[in-house]
C-alpha positions in Angstrom: 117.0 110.9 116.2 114.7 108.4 114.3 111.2 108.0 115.1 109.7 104.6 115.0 106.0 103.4 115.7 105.2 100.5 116.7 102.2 98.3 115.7 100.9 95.1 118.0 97.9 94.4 119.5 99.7 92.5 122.5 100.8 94.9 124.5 103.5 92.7 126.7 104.9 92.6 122.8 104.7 96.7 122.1 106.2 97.3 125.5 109.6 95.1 125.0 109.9 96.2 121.2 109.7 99.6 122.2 112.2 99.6 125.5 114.7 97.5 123.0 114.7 100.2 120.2 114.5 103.5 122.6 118.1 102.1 124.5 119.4 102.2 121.2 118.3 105.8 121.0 115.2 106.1 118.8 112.0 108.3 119.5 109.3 105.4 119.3 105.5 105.5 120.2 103.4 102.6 119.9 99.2 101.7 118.5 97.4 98.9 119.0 95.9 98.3 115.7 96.1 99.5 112.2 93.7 102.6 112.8 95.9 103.5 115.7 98.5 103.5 113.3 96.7 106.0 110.7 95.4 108.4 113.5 99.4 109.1 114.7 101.0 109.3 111.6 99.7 112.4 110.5 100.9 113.9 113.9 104.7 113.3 113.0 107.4 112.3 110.7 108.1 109.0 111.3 111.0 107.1 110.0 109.5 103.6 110.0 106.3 101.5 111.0 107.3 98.4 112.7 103.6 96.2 112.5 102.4 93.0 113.7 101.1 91.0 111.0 97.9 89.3 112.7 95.7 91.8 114.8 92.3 92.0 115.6 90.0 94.0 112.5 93.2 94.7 109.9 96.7 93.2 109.7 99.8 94.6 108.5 98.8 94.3 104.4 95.9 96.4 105.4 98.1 99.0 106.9 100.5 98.6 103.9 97.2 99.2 100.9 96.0 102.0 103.3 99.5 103.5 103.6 99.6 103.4 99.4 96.1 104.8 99.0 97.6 107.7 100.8 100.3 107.6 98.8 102.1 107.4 102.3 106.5 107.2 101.8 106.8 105.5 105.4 108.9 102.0 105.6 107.0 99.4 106.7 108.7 96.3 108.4 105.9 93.4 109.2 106.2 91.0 111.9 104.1 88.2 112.9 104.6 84.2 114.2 102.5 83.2 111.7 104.3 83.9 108.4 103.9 81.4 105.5 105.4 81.7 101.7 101.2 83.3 100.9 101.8 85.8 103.7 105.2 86.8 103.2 104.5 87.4 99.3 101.7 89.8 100.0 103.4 91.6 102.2 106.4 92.3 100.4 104.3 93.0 97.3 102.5 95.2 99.2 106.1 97.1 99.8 107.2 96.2 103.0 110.7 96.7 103.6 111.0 93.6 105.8 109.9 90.6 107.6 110.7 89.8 110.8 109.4 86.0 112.5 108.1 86.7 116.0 109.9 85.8 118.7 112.3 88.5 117.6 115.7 88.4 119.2 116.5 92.0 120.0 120.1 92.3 118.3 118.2 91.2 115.0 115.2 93.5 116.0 117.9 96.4 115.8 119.6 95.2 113.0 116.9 95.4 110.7 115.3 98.1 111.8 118.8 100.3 111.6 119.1 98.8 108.2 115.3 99.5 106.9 115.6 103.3 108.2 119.2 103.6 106.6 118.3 102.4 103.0 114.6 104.5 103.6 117.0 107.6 103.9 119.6 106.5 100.9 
């Protein structure tokens, strides 16, 4: 069973991600922020971070450089209303695996993120 955290700071958000992902049979446990993030992921093996792009004190690039200064293997998909072509650049040259446009329709939700943690395990 994959584990999958989840990163939002709305928590009407965090809540419907994680029911979606845990009837498809995934072990997920949610943060509100990017240090929420760093304090659970040395507590277990996780398979991928799903992230919210925009929250309060760091977004999602922040997590992704923090995650690289640690030299940290976990996939990273970033989600967010707000993308733009300046947004979605930095992300994925910070290495996430994905980006997903808030409001996320939950077949896509588990599409991607069944595809992000397959290829992460290739």
């Amino acid at each position: 069973m994959a584990a999958i955290l989840i990163a939002d700071d709305e928590e009407m958000c965090r809540d419907s991600i994680q029911k979606v992902l845990e009837k498809e049979g995934y072990l997920v446990e949610s943060a509100e922020n990017v240090d929420g993030v760093l304090l659970k992921l040395p507590e277990r093996k996780f398979d991928l971070v799903v992230c919210d792009y925009r929250m309060p004190g760091k977004t999602g690039v922040d997590l992704l450089r923090e995650l690289k200064e640690r030299s940290e293997s976990v996939p990273v998909i970033v989600m967010s209303a707000f993308f733009d072509g300046a947004t979605e650049t930095r992300a994925m040259a910070m290495g996430a695996v994905d980006l997903i446009k808030k409001p996320i329709a939950r077949r896509d939700l588990v599409d991607r993120t069944a595809k992000a943690i397959r290829e992460a395990k290739a």
